[in-house]
Residue frames relative to the residue before (quaternion, step in Angstrom):
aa qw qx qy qz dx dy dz
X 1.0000 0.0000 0.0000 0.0000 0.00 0.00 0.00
X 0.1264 -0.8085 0.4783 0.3185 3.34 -0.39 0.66
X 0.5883 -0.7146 0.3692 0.0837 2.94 -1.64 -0.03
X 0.4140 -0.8167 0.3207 0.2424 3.61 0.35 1.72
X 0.3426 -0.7422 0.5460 0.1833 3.26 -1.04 1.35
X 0.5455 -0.4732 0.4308 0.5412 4.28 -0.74 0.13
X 0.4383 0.6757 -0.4530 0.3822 3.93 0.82 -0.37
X 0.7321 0.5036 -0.0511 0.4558 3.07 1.08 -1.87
X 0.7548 0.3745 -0.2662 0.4682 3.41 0.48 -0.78
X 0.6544 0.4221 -0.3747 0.5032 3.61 0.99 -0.43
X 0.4926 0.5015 -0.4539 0.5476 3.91 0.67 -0.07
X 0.9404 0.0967 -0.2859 0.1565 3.46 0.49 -0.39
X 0.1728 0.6809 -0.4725 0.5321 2.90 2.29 1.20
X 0.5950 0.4634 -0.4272 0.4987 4.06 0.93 -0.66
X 0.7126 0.4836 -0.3798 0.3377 3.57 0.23 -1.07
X 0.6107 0.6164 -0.2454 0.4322 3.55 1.23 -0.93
X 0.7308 0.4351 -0.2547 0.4601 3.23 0.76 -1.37
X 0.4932 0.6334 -0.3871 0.4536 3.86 1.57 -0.90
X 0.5592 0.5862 -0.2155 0.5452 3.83 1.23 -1.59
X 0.8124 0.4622 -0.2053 0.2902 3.41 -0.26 -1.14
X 0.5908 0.4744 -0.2351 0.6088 3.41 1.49 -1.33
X 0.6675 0.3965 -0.4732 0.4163 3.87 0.19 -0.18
X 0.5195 0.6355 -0.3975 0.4102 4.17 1.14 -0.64
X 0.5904 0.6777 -0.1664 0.4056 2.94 1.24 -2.26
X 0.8149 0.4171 -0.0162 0.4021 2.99 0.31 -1.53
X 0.6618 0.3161 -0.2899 0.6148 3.85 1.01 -0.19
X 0.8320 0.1164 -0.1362 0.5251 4.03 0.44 -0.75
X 0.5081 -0.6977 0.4097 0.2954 3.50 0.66 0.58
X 0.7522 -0.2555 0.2020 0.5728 3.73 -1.71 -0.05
X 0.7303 0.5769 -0.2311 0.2835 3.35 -0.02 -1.47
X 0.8443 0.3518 -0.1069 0.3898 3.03 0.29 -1.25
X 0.8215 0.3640 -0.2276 0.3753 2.77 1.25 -0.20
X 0.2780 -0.7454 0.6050 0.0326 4.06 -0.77 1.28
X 0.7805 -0.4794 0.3103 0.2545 2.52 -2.05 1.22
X 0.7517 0.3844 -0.3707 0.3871 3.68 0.66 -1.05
X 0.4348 0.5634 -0.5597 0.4245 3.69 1.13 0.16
X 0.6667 0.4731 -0.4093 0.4051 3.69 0.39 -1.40
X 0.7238 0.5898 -0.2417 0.2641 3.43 0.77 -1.23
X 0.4879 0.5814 -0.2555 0.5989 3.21 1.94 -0.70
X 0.6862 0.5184 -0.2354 0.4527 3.44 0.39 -0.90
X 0.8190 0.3638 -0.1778 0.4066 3.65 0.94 -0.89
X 0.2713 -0.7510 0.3705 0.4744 3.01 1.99 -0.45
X 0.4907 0.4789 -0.4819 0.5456 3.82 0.51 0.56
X 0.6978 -0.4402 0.5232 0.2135 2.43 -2.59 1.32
X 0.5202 -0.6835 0.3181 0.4013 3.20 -1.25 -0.01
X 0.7197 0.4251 -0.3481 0.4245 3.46 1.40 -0.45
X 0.5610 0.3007 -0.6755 0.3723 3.11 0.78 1.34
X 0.2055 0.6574 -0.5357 0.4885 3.46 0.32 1.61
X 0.7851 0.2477 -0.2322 0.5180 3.01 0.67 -0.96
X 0.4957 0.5883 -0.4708 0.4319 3.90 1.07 -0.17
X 0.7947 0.3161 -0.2132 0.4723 3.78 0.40 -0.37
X 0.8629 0.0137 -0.1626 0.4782 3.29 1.35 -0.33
X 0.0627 -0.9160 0.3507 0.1845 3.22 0.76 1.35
X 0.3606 0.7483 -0.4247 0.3602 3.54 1.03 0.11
X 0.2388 -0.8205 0.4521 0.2555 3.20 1.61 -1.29
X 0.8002 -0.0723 -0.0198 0.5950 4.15 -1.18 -0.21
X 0.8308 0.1706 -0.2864 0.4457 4.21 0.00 -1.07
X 0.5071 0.4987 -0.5367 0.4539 4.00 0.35 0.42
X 0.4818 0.5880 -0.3839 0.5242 3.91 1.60 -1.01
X 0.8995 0.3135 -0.1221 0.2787 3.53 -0.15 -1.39
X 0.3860 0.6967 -0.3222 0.5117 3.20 1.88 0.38
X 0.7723 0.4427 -0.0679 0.4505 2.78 0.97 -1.40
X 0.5125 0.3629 -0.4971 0.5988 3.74 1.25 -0.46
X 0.7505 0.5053 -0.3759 0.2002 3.98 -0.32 -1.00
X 0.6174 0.5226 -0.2837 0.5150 3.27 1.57 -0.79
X 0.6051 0.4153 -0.4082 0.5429 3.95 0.87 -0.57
X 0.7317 0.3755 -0.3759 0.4270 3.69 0.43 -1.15
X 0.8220 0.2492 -0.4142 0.3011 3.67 0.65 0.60
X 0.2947 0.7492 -0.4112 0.4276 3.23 1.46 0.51
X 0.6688 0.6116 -0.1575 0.3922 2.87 1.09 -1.43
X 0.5779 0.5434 -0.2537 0.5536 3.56 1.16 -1.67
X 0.6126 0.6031 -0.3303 0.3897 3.71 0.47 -1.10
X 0.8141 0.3895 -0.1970 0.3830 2.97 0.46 -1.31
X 0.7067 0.3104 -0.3747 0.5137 3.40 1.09 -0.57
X 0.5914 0.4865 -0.5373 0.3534 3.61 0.71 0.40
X 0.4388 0.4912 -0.5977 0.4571 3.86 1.19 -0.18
X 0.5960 0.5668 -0.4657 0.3268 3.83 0.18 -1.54
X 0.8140 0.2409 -0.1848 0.4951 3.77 -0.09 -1.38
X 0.6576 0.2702 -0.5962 0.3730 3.86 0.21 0.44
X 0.3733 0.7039 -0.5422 0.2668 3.80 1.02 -0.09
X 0.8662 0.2313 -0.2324 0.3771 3.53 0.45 -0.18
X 0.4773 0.6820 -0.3549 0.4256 3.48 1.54 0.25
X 0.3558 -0.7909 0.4456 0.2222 3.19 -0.42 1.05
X 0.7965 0.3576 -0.0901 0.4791 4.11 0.72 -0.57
X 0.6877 -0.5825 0.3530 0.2512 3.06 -0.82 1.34
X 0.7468 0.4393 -0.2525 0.4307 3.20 0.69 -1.26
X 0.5727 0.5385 -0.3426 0.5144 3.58 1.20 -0.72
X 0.7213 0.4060 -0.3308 0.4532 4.00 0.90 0.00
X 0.6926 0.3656 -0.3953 0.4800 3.25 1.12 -0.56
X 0.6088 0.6329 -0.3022 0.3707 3.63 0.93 -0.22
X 0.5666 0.5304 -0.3106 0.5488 3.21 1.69 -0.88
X 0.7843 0.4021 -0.2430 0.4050 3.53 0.95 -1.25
X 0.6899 0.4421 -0.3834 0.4262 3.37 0.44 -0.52
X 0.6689 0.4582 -0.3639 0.4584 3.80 1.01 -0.56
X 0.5509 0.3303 -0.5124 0.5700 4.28 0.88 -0.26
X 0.6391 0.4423 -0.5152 0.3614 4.22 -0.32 -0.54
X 0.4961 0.5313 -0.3607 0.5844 3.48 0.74 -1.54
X 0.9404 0.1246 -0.2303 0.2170 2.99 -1.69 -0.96
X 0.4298 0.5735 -0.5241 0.4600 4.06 1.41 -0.52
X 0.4867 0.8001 -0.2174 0.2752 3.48 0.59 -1.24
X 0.7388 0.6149 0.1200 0.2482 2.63 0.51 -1.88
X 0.7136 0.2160 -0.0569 0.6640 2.85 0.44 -2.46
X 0.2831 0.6233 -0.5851 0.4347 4.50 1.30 -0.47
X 0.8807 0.3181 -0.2121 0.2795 3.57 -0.31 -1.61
X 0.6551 0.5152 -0.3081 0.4587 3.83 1.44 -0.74
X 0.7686 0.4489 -0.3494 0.2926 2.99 1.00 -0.22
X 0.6244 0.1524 -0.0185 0.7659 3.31 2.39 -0.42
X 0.3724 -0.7337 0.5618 0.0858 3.40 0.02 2.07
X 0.6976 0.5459 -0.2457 0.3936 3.62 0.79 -0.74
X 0.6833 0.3450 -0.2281 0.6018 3.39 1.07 -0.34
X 0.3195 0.5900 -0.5924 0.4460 3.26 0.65 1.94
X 0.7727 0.3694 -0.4454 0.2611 2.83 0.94 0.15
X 0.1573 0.6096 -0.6854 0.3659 3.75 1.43 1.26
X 0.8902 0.2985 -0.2278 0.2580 3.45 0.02 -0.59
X 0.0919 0.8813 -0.3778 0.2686 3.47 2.54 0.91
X 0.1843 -0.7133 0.6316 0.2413 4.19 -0.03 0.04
X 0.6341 0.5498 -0.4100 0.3570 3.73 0.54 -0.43
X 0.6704 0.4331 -0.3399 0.4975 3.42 1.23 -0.78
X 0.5727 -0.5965 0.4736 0.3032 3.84 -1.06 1.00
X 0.8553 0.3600 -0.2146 0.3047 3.44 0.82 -0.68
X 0.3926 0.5664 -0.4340 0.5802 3.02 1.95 0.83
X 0.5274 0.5859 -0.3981 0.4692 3.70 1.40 -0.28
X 0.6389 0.4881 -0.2706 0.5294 3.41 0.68 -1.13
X 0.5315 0.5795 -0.3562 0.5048 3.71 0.63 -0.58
X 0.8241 0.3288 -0.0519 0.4583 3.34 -0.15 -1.32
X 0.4944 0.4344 -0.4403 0.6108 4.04 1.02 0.26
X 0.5980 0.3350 -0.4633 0.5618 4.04 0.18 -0.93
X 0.6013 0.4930 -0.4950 0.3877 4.10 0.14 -0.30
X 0.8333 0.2255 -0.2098 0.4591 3.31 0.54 -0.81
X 0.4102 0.4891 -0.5463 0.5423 3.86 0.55 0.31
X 0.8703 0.2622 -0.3405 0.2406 3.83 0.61 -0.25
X 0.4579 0.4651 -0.4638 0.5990 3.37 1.31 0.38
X 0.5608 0.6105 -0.5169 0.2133 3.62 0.71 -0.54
X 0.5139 0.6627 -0.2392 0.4894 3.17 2.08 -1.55
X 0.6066 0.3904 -0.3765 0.5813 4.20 0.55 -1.55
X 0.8396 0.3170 -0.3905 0.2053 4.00 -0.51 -0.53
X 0.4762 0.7629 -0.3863 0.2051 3.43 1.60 -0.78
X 0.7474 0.2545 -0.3942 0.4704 3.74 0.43 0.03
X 0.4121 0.6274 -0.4672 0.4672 3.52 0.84 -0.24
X 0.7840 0.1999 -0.2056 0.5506 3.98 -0.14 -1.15
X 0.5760 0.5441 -0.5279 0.3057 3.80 0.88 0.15
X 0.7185 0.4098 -0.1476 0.5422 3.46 1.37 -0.75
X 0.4099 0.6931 -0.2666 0.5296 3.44 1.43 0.78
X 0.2525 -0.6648 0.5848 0.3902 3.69 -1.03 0.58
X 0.3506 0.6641 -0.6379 0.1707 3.89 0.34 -0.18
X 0.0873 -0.8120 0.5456 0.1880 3.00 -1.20 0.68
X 0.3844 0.5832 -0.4911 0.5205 3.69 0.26 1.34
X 0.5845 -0.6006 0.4921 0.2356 3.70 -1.20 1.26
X 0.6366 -0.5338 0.3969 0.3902 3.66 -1.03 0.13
X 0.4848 0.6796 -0.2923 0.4666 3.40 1.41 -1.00
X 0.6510 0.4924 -0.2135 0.5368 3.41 0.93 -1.55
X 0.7251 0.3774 -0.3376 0.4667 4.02 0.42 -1.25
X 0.7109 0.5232 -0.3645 0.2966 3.71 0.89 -0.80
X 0.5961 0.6169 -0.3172 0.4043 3.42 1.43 -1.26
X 0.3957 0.7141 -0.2440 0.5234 3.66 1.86 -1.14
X 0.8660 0.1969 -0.0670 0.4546 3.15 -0.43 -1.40
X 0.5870 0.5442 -0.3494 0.4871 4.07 0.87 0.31
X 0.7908 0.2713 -0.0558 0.5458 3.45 0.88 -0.85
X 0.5008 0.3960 -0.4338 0.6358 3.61 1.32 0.53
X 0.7434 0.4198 -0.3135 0.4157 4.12 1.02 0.05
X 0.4251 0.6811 -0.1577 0.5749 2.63 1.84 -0.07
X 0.7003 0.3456 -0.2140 0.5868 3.61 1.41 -0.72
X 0.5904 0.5830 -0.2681 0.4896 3.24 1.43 -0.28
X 0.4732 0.7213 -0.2190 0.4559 3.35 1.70 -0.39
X 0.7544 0.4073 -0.1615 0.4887 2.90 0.85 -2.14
X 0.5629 0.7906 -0.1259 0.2057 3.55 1.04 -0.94
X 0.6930 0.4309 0.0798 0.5724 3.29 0.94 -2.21
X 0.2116 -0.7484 0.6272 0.0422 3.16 -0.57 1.81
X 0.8430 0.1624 -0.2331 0.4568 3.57 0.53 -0.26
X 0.5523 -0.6416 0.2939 0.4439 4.23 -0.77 0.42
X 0.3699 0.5975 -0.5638 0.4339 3.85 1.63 -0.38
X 0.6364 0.5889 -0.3246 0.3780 3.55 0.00 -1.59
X 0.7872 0.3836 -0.2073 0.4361 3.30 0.21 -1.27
X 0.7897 0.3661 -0.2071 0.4466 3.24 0.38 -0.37
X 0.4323 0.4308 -0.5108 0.6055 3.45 1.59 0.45
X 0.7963 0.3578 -0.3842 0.3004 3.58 0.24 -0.39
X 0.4569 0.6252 -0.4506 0.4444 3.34 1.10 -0.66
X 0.6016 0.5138 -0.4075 0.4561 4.09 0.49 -0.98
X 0.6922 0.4809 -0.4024 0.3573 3.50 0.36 -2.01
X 0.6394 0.5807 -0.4404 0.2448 3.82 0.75 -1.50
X 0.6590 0.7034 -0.1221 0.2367 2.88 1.26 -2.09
X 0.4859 0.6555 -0.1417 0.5605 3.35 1.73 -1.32
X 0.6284 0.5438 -0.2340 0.5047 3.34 0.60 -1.66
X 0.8661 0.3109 -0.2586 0.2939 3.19 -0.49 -1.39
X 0.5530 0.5265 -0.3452 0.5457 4.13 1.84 -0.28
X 0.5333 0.6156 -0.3734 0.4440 3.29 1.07 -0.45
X 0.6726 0.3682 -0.2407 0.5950 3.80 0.84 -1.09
X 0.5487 0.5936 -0.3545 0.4701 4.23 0.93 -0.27
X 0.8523 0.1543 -0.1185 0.4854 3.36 0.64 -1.13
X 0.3464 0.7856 -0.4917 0.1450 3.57 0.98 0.57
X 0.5977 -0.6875 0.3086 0.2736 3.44 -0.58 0.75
């Protein structure tokens, strides 16, 4: 029998988590059970439980953390060349926001990736703010605010986030997401 290198076993925690986030994503936490993921991945379930012995909430940790790691990363890529704050927070808060969104209009059920009761939508939504904390940190350093980026980012994440729950249609949203955005440079560059 051979014998699985960490090469191996993480290729197929990726394939799983790739599986899993489409379940996640179409029937939400609830509705959705291991033997769905397991259907979805072609695998038994107890090898489900070999990669994730925690089982269904170590699963959905893992799809929410990759599926934002992931957003991060392509949101460093496309603000790398924008010159203005406002063009990053506008870029970012409108692809989370609206992905979000059309995620939830298109599967009402897969609101709950974005559930606050579940811990691993918490953990989700901190990697959100550790990264705008990073896009504001010199802004609020040269600022009279008195509150840490962490503070302006956690702010500005969870006031779009109400703007989320809100906005029946994506115009709407995305007039407000600007007004917030506006808002929140407005308190940055006060004199």
């Amino acid at each position: 029998m051979k014998k699985q290198t960490e090469s191996d076993i993480n290729e197929r925690k990726d394939r799983l988590i790739e599986a899993a986030s489409s379940v996640f994503l179409r029937y939400g936490y609830t509705r959705t059970t291991l033997g769905d993921i397991a259907l979805e991945a072609k695998l038994h379930r107890p090898n489900l439980y070999a990669l994730f012995p925690a089982g269904k909430d170590e699963l959905f940790e893992a799809v929410l953390l990759n599926l934002v790691e992931t957003e991060v990363e392509r949101y460093r890529q496309g603000t790398s060349k924008m010159k203005t704050l406002r063009q990053k927070l506008l870029h970012c808060v409108s692809h989370w926001t609206m992905g979000g969104f059309r995620i939830i209009e298109a599967n009402p059920d897969a609101r709950d990736a974005f559930n606050m009761a579940y811990p691993a939508v918490r953990k989700m939504y901190e990697v959100l703010v550790h990264f705008y904390a990073e896009l504001l940190e010199e802004s609020v350093a040269t600022s009279t605010l008195k509150m840490s980026s962490e503070q302006l980012a956690r702010l500005l994440v969870f006031s779009v986030r109400g703007i989320k729950d809100i906005a029946t249609d994506t115009d709407t949203m995305q007039e407000l997401l600007t007004l917030e955005v506006d808002l929140f440079l407005a308190a940055l560059h006060k004199p």
